[in-house]
N, C-alpha and C positions, 0 to 999 in steps of 0.2 A: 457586602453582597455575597449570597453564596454561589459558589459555581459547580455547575452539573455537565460532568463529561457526559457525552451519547455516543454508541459506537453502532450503528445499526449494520447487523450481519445478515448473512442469507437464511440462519436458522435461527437465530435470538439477537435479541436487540440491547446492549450493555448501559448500565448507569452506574456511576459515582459521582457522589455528591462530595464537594469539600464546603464543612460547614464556615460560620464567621469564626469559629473557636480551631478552628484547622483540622477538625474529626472528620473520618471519612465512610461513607455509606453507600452502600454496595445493593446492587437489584440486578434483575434480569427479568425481560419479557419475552415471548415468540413475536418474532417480528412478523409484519401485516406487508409483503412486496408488492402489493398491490398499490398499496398507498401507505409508504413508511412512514409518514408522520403518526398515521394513529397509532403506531407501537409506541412511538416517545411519548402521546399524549396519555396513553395509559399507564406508563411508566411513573409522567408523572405525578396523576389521578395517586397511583401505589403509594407512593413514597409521601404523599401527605403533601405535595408542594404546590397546590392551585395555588394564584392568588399571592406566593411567597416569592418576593424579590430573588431571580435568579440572574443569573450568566450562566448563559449556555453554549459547551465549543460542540460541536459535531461532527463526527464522522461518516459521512453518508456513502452508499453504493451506486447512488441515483447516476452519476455518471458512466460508473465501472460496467452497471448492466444494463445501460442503453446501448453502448457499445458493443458489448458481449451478445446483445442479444439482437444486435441489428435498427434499431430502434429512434433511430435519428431521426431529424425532422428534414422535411423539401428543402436542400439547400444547393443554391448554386456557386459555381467555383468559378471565377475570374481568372485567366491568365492572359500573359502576352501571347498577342499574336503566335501559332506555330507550338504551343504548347497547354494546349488545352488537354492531352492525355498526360501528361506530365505525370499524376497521380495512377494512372493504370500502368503507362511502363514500368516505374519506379523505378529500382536499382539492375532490371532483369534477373534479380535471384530466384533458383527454383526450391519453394519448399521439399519438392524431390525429387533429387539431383538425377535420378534417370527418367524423369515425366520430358520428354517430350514435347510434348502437347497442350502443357498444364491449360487450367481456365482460367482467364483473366479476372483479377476484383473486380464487379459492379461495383465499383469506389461511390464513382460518378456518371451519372447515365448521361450520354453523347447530348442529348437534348439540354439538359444542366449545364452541359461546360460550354463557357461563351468566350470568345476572345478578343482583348482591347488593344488596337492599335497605339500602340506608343512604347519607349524605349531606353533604356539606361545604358549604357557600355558600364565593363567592371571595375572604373572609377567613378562612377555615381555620373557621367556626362548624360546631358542628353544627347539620346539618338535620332529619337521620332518624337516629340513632342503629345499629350493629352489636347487634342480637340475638343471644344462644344461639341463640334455634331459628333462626335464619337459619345459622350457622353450625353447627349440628346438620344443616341440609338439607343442605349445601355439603357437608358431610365426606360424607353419602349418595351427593350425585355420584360425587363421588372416585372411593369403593366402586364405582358402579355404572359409570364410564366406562373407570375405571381407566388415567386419561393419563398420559405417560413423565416429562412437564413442566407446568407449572401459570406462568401469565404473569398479573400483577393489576396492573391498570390502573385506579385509581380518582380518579375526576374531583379537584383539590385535593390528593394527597395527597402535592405539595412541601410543603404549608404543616403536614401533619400525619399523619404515615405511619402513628399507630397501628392506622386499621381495619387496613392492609393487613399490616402484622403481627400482628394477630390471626387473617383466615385465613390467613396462613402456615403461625403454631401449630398447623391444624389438620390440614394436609397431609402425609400420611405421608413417614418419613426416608429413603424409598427413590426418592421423584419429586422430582424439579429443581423450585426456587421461585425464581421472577424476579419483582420488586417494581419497580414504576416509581419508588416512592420510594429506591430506592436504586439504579438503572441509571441513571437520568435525575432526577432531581429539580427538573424544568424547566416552565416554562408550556407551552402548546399538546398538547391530551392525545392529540391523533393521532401527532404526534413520539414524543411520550413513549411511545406504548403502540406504537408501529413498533417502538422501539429496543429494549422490553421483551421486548415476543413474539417476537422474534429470537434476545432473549438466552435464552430458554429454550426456544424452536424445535432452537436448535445446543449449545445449552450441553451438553447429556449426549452428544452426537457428541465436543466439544471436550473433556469432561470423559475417556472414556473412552482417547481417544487419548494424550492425557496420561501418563494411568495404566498405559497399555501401554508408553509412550515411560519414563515413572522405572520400571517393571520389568525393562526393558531394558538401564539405564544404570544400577542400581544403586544404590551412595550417592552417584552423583555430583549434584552441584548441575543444577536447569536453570531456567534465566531464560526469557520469551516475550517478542516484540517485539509491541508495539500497535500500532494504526494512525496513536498520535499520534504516534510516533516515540523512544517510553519502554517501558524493558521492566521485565517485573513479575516476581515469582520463579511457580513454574508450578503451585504447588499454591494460588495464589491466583487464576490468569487463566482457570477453567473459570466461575468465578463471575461474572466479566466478558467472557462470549464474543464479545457483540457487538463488542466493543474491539479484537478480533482480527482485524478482517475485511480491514485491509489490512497485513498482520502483516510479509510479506514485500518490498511496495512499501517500506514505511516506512522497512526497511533499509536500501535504497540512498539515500535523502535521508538520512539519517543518515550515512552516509560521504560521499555530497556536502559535505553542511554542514561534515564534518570535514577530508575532502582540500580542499574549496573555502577554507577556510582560511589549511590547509599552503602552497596555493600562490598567496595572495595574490587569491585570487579569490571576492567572497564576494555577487554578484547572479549567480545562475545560471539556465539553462533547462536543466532533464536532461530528457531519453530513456533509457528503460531498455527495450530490446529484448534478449528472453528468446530461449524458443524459439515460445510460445502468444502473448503480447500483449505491447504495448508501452506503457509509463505514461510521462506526459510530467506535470511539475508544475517550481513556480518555488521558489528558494531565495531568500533576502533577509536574509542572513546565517541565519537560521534557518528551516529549514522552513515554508511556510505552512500553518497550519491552518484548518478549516472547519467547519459544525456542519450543511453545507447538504450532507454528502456524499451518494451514492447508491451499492445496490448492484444491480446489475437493476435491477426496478420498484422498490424498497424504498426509500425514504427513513430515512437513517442519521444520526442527529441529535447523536450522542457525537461529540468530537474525532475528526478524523482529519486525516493529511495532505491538503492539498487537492492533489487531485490526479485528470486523465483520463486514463482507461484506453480503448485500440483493442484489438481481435482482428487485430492485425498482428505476426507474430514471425516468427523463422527457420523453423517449422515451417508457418505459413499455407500454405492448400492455394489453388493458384490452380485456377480455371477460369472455363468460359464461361457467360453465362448462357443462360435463352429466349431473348433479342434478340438475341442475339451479343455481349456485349463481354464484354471479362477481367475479372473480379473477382478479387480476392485477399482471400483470409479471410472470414468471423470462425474458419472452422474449421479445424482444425490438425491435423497429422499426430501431435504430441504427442511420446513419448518411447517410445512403441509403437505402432506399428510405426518411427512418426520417418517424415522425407521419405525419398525411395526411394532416394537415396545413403548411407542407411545401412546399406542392404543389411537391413534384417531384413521386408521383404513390403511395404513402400509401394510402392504404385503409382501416387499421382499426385503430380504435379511441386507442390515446395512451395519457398518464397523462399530456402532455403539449397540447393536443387540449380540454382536461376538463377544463384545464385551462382556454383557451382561451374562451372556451364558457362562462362559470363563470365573464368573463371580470377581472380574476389576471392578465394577460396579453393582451396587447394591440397591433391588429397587424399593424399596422405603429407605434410603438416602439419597436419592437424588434431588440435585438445585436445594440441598438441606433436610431433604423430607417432604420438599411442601408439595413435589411434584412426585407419583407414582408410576413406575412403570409397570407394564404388562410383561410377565418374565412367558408365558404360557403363549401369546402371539409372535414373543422372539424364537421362542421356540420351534412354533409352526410352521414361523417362514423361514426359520435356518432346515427345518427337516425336510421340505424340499428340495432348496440346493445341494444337502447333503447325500440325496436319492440319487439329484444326476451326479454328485462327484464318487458315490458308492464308498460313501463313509458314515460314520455316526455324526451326530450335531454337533459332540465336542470338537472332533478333531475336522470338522469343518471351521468353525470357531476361532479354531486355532489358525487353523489356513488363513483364513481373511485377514486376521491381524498380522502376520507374520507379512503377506502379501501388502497390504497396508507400510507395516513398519520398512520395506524395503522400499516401495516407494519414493518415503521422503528422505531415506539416509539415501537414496540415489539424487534428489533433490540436494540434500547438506553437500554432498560429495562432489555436484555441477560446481555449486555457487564458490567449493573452496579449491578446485580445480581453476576456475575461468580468475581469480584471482591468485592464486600462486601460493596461499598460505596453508601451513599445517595446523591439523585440529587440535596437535595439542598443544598450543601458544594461546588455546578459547578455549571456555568453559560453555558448555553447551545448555542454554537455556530454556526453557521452555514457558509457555504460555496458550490461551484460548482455552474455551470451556474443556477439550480433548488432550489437549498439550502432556496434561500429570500421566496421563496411563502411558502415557507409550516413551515418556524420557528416559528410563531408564535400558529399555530396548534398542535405540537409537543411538546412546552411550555406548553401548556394546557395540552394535556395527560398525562404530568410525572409531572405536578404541580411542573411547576418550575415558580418563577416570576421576572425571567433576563436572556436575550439573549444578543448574539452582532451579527451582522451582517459586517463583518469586512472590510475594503477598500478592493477593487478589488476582492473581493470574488468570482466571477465569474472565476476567471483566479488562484485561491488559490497554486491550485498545484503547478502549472509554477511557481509564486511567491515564493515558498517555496523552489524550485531547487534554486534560486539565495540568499537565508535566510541560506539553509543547509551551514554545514561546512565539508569538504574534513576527511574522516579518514575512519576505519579497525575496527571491532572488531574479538577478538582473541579468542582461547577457549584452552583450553587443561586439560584433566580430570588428576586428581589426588584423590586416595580416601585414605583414612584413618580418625581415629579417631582423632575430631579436637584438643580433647584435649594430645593427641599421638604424633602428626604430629611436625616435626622439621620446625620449622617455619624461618629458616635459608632456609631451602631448597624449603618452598614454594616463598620463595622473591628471591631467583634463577629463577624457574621458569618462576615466573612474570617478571623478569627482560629476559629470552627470548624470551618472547612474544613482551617488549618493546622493545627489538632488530629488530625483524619481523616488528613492525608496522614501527618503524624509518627508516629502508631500503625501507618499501613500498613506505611512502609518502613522503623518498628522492627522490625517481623518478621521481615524482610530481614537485619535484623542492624547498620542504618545509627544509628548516634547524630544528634542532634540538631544536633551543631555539622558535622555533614558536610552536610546540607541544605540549598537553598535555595529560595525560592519568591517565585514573579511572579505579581502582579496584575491581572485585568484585569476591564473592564465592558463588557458588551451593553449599548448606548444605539441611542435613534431620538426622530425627533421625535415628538410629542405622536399618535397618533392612524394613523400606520405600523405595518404588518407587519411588516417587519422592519427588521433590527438592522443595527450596525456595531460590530464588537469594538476598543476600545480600552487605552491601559495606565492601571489607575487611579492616580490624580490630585488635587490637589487642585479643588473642583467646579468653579471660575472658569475653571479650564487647560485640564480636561475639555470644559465646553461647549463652547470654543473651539477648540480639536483637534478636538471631530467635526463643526464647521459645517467646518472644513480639507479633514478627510475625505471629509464629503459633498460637498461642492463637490471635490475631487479625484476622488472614485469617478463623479461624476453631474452631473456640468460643473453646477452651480449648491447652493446653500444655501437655506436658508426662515425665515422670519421669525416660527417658533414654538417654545414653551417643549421643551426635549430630557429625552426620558424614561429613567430607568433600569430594565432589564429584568433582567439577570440578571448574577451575581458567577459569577467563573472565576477560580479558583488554579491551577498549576500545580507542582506540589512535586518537587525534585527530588536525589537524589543526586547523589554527588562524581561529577565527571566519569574519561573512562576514561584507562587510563596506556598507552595504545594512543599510537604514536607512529610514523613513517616514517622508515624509518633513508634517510642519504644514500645517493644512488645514485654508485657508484664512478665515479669520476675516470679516464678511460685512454684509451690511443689510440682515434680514431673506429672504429667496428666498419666493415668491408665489407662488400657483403653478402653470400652465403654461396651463392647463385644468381643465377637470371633464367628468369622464366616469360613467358610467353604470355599475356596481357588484350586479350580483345577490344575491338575500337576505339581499342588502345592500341599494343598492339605487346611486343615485349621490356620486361618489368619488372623490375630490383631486388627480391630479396628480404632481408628481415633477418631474425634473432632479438631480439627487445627487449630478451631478459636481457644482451644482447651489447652494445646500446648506451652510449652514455658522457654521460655527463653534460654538457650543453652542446652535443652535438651535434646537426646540423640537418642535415637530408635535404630536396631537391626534392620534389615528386611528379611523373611516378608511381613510387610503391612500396610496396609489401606488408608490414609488419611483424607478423611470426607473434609469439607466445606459443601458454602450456599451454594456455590456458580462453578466448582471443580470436583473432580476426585484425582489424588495420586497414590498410583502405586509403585511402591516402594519394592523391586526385586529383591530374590533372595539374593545374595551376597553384596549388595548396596547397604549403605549407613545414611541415615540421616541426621542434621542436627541444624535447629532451629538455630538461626542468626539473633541478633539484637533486636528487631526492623519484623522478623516475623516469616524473614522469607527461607525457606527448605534448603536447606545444600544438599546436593548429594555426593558421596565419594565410595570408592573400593576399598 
């Protein structure tokens, strides 16, 4: 059967097909945010696949911008008695730190938060026991509020989820029920009940779209990518919405991990520049994960890629502020109207028309030729902005991109700051339809002097949906002192979590002898917040790797007993039969032109399907593709890998 990544973005909507013969096929469409499935359906109207036996894995936003955009459905939040604000206090952190006064989240509106008499102490005992008529009045709410979702967040109820399945039982089979004991099953109940009420905030958004999406596609299979960087099949992941929220970043670390690889390279820093934002995270042979992620205000406590995200893409809309300087983004011309070289009603200059003036882009090459842009409406809307900044177009042009390009090297610079490592131990990678123009740029800022520019990078995400591999990760907190703890009973533990996953991705269809699963423990020392995730171990090894740790992460270690907090599985199926065929062997390609780059001069252009393997170019020069362009600075080298993918060095 063949399988078809989809990665749907804010500005185009990505495909790669891998055929039965292992060939791979490349498309892009303007996505439809309105209703994203009709971008996939016409994607794959395009590519000749009605009716053709597929697998489809997806990458959807469907979660990311309900969230983002507020968009949730009626849902109400359960807690114990005395903690129905639970979710408006939160941690009392102030976004800024001399506010005062701040305004509180309408998380959950007073009327939504209901409170159920009953009670665990922090050995799972009962305190107050779940009544009928408690659960008699509860089902009255229901009736009388009649919410779309129901969220239960009840203080302990890792150590013993029955209340919460109780009122479950009682919640009609028509409203969404999200259980903290089974989204999260974690210590800290503000985490826990963040993650919950999200997941049944989006869950019937994510649920329906789904639903619309296998209406659409028939009997064909469709898998969803998680934010851990595992996909689940799709009539399971409405259930886990929260788990979706980086569905589509995740993709492309997933093909990182996979090309980083292929081509011998496996500590990286990507950039994924889209058309709306740009995600920058590190790879260290695998994906890093987090449990400390955020989405907005929200604190996301489930696995996900660790990874920051900017409001910097090809569509950022530059302007000026009150004081006068240039800003560029967070807001985005999107994929309607698009920046005003797309000809369909933009009017103000956005970072792919700087481009275009610049001549990084060429407009009869773009997405291959097949799409034209308007150079005379980038024009127009750059000569405005460039009236209020009392410059010419170019060196307005010039501005945006530079402002741009700092941006996200202050983004690269967070992500390898809050982790401790230097840039030059990575090769700085790039990806997204935007990613080529500006790598080399971004190389300069953090003084790095190796890039790769990887095959299909334009379409990375999608690629990365058919690279990922099908699993679950698991959590369930245990605390005690590590060197205390009966270490019979934590291999219990882990051994029900390997139960949990085994039943998941039976359903999938996966056997037992196709899986496999990694261990690992949240440890701290005695009397800390928080944690440091390790791989479990025997206890002696462990202690000793996270004094390693902490003295690595926090230039020193401490001189007291290290605590175990919580067990983390991760279960996963066979890996994919996804593979990069050789890139053909043949005379050096020429280039096939020479454009005009301002501050440059006469440039070299190529096609990259044209290139040869082994081949190396100076810069400057322009290397077009369908779904990319890179440009190659002056004093950069390029030279084609085996595989097809760009390196670049000084």
């Amino acid at each position: 059967m063949k399988r078809l990544g989809v990665d749907t973005g804010g500005t185009f909507t990505d495909f790669v097909l891998l055929d039965a013969a292992g060939e791979l096929r490349v498309h892009k469409v303007l996505s439809t945010p309105h209703a994203p499935e009709q971008a996939i359906l016409q994607g794959i109207g395009d590519m000749g696949l009605e009716g053709v036996p597929l697998q489809l894995v997806h990458g959807s936003t469907v979660a990311t911008n309900a969230v983002l955009e507020g968009k949730g459905v009626k849902t109400l939040y359960v807690a114990n008695t005395g903690f129905a604000d639970l979710l408006k206090i939160g941690r009392q952190q102030r976004a800024a730190l001399y506010d005062l006064q701040p305004a509180l989240p309408r998380i959950v509106p007073g009327e939504l938060s209901i409170e159920i008499d009953c009670r665990l102490d922090a050995n799972g005992e009962i305190v107050e026991p779940l009544t009928q008529e408690t659960l008699d009045a509860f089902a009255a709410a229901i009736r009388l509020l009649r919410p779309e979702a129901v969220a239960v967040n009840l203080l302990f109820s890792y150590l013993d989820p029955e209340s919460e399945r109780r009122i479950a039982a009682v919640v009609p089979d028509e409203v969404f029920v999200s259980l903290s004991s089974s989204v999260l099953p974690e210590i800290r109940e503000y985490e826990r009940g963040m993650a919950t009420w999200l997941n049944a905030w989006i869950g019937p958004k994510v649920a329906g779209y789904l639903s619309r999406l296998r209406r659409a596609l028939g009997e064909m299979p469709v898998s969803v990518m998680q934010s851990s960087g595992d996909t689940v099949a799709a009539d399971q992941a409405a259930e886990q919405a929260v788990r979706m929220l980086l569905s589509g970043p995740a993709g492309g670390l997933a093909a990182a991990r996979f090309v980083g690889q292929q081509a011998g390279f496996e500590r990286l820093l990507t950039f994924d520049m889209g058309g709306t934002s740009t995600d920058v995270a590190l790879v260290d042979a695998e994906p890093r994960l987090t449990t400390e992620g955020r989405i907005a205000a929200f604190p996301v406590a489930v696995p996900m890629v660790d990874m920051h995200t900017i409001g910097a893409g090809g569509g950022s809309i530059a302007w000026v502020d009150a004081g006068g300087m240039l800003q560029v983004g967070p807001q985005s011309a999107g994929a309607d109207p698009g920046p005003a070289c797309y000809g369909r009603g933009g009017r103000e200059p956005a970072v792919t028309d700087a481009n275009l003036i610049l001549g990084h882009i060429q407009a009869d090459a773009f997405l291959g030729g097949d799409m034209s842009l308007d150079v005379a409406a980038a024009e127009q809307a750059m000569s405005r902005l460039a009236a209020a900044m009392g410059v010419d177009t170019v060196h307005a042009a010039n501005d945006i991109v530079a402002v741009a390009n700092e941006h996200m090297a202050q983004a690269l610079r967070a992500i390898l700051i809050k982790r401790g490592v230097d840039p030059h131990d990575y090769t700085l990678m790039s990806f997204g339809g935007a990613g080529g123009l500006h790598v080399c740029a971004l190389a300069d800022l953090l003084d790095m002097a190796s890039a790769i520019v990887p095959v299909h990078g334009g379409v990375f995400s999608a690629l990365g949906m058919l690279a990922a591999r099908p699993g679950r990760q698991f959590s369930q907190t245990y605390v005690g002192l590590l060197a205390q703890v009966p270490v019979d009973s934590i291999e219990a533990a882990f051994e029900q979590l390997r139960e949990q996953g085994r039943a998941a991705l039976h359903e999938e269809g996966f056997s037992e002898a196709q899986l496999d699963a990694s261990a690992s423990v949240d440890v701290r020392y005695a009397g800390q917040s928080y944690t440091l995730n390790l791989p479990w171990q025997p206890v002696s090894e462990l202690i000793n790797a996270f004094h390693c740790r902490h003295r690595e992460r926090y230039g020193h270690d401490l001189d007291l007993p290290v605590e175990l907090v919580n067990l983390r599985l991760a279960v996963r199926g066979p890996e994919s039969r996804l593979s990069l065929p050789p890139w053909p062997e043949r005379a050096a390609a020429e280039p096939f032109g020479q454009c005009r780059v301002e501050g440059v001069g006469l440039t070299p252009q190529y096609w990259r399907d044209q290139l040869a393997a082994g081949q190396c170019i100076d810069g400057p020069a322009l290397i077009f593709e369908t779904v990319a362009t890179t440009w190659v600075a002056p004093g950069w080298r390029l030279r084609v890998d085996a595989v097809g993918n760009l390196l670049l060095s000084l």
